[in-house]
mmCIF file of the C-alpha atoms, coordinates in Angstrom:
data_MODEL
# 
_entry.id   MODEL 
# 
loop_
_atom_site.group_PDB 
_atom_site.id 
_atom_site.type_symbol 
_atom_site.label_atom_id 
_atom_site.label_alt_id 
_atom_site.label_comp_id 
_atom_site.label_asym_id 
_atom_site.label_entity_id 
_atom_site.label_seq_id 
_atom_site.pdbx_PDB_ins_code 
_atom_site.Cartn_x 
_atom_site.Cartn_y 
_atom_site.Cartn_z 
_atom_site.occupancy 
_atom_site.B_iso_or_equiv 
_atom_site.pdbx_formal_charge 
_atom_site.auth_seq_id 
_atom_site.auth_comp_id 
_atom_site.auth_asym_id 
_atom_site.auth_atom_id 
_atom_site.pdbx_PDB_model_num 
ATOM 1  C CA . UNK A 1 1  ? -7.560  9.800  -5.329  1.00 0.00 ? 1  UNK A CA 1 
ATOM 2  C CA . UNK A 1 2  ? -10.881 11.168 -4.788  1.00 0.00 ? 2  UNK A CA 1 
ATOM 3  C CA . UNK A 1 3  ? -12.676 12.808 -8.092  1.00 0.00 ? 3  UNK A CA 1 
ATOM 4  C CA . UNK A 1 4  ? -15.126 15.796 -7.162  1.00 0.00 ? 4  UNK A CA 1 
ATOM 5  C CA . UNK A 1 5  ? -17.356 15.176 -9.701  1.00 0.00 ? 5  UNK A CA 1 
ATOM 6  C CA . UNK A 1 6  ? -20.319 14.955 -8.116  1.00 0.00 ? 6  UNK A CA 1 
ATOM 7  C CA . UNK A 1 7  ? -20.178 18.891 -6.295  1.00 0.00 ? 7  UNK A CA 1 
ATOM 8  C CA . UNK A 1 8  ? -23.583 18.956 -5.813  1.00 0.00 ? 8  UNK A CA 1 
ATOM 9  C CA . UNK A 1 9  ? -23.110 16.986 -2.340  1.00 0.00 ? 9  UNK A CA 1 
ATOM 10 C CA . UNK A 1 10 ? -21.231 19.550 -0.212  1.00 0.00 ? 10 UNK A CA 1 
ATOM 11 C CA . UNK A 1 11 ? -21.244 17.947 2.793   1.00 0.00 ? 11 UNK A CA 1 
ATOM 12 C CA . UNK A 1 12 ? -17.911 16.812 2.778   1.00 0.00 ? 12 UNK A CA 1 
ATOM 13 C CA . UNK A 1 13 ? -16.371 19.121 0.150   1.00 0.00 ? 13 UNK A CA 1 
ATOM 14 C CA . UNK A 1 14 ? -13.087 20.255 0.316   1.00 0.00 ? 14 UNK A CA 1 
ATOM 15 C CA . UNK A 1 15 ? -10.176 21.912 -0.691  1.00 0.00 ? 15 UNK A CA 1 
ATOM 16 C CA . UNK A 1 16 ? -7.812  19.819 -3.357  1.00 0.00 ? 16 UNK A CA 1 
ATOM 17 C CA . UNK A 1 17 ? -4.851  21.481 -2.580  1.00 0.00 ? 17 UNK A CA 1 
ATOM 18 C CA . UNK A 1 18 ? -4.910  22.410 1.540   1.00 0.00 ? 18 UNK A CA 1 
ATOM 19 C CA . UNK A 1 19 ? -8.261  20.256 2.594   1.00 0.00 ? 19 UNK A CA 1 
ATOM 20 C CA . UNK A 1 20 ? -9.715  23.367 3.719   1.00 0.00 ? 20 UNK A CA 1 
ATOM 21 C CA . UNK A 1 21 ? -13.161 23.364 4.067   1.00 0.00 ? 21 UNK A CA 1 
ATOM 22 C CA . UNK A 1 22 ? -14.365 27.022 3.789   1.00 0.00 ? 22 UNK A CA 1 
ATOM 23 C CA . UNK A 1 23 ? -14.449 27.800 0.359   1.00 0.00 ? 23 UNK A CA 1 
ATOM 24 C CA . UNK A 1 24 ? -17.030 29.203 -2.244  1.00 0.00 ? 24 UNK A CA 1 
ATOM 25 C CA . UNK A 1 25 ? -18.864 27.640 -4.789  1.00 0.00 ? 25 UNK A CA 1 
ATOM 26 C CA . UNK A 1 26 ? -21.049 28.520 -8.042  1.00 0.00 ? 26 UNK A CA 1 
ATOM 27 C CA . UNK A 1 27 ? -24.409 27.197 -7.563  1.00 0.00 ? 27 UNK A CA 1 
ATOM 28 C CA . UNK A 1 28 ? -23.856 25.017 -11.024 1.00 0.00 ? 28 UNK A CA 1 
ATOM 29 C CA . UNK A 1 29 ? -20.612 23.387 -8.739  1.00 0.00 ? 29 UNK A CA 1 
ATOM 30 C CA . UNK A 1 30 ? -17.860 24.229 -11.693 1.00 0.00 ? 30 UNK A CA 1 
ATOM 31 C CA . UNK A 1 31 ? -16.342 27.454 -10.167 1.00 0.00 ? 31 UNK A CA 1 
ATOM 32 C CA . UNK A 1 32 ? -14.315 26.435 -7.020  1.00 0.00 ? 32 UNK A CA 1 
ATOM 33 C CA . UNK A 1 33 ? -12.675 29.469 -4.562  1.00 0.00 ? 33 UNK A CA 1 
ATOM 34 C CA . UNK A 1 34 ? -10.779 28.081 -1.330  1.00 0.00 ? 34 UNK A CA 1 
ATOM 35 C CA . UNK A 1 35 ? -10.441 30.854 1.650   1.00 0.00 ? 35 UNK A CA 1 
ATOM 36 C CA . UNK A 1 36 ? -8.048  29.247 3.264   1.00 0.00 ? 36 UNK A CA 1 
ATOM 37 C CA . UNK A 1 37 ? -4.990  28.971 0.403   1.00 0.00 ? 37 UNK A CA 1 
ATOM 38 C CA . UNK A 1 38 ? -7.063  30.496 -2.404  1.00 0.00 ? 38 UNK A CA 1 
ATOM 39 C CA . UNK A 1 39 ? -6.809  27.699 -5.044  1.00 0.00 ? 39 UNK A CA 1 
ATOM 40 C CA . UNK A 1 40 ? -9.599  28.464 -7.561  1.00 0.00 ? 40 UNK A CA 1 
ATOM 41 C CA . UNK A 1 41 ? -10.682 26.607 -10.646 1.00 0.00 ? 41 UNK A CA 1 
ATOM 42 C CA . UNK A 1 42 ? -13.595 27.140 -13.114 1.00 0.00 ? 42 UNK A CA 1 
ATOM 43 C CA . UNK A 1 43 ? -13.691 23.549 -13.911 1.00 0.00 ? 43 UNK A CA 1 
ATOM 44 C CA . UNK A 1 44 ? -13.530 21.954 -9.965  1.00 0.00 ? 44 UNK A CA 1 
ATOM 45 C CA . UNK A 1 45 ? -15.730 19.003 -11.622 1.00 0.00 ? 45 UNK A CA 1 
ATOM 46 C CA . UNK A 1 46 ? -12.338 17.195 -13.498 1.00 0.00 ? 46 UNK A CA 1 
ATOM 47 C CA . UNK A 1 47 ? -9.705  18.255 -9.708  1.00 0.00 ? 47 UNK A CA 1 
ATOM 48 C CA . UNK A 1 48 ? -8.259  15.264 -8.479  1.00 0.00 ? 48 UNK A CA 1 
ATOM 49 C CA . UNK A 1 49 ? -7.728  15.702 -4.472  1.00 0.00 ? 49 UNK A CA 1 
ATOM 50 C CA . UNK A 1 50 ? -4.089  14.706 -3.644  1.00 0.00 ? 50 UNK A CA 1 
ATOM 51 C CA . UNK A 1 51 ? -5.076  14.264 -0.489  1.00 0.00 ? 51 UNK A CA 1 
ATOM 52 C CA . UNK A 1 52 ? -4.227  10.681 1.187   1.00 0.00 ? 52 UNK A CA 1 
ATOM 53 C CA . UNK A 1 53 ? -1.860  9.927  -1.551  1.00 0.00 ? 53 UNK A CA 1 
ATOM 54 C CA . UNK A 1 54 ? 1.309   8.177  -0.645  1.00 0.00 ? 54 UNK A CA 1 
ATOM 55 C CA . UNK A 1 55 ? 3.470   11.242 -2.190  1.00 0.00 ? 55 UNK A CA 1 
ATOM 56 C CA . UNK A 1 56 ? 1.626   13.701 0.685   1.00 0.00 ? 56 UNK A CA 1 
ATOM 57 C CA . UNK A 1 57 ? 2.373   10.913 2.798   1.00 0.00 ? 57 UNK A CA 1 
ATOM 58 C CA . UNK A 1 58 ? 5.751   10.769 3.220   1.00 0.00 ? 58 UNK A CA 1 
ATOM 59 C CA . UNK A 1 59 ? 7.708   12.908 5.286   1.00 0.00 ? 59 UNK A CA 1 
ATOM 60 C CA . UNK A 1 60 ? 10.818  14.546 3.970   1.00 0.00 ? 60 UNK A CA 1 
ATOM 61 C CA . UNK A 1 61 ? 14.036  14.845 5.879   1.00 0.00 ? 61 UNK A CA 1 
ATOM 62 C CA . UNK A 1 62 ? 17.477  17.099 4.773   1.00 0.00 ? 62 UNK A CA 1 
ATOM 63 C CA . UNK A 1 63 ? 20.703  15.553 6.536   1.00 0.00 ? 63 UNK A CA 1 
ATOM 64 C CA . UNK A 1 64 ? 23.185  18.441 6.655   1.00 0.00 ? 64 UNK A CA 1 
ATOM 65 C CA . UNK A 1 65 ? 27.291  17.560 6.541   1.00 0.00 ? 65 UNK A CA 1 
ATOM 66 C CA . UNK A 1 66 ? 30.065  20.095 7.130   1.00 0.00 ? 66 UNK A CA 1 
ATOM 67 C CA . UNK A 1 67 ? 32.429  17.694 5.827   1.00 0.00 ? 67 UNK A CA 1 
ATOM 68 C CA . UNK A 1 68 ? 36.469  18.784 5.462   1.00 0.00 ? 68 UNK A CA 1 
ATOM 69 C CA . UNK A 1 69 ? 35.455  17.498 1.723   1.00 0.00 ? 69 UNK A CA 1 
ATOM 70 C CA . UNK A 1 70 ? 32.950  20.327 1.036   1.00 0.00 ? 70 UNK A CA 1 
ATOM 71 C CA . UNK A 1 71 ? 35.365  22.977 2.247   1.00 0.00 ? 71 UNK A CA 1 
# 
């Protein structure tokens, strides 16, 4: 997991939650407004990014049944 706590290099900032990268930020780097999903924080210095994280990763499937059982 990446830790933002260096915010003064916003070259490749972004987003924790969505990985947007249009967002606004307070010139002292602590107050942290995304445009895309509007996640906001007044402490972005201690955000963890979830991004890349085997959790994210993973891909999610539903297997439907119309079973006789269910019925």
């Amino acid at each position: 997991m990446n830790n933002y706590n260096k915010t003064k290099d916003t070259d490749d900032l972004q987003c924790p939650l969505c990985q947007c990268d249009e967002y606004m930020i307070s010139s002292d780097g602590e107050k942290f407004t995304c445009a895309s999903c509007g996640f906001h924080t007044k402490n972005f210095s201690s955000i963890q990014c979830l991004h890349q994280t085997p959790l994210l990763q993973t891909k999610f499937k539903h297997i439907h049944s119309l079973s006789n059982v269910c019925h």
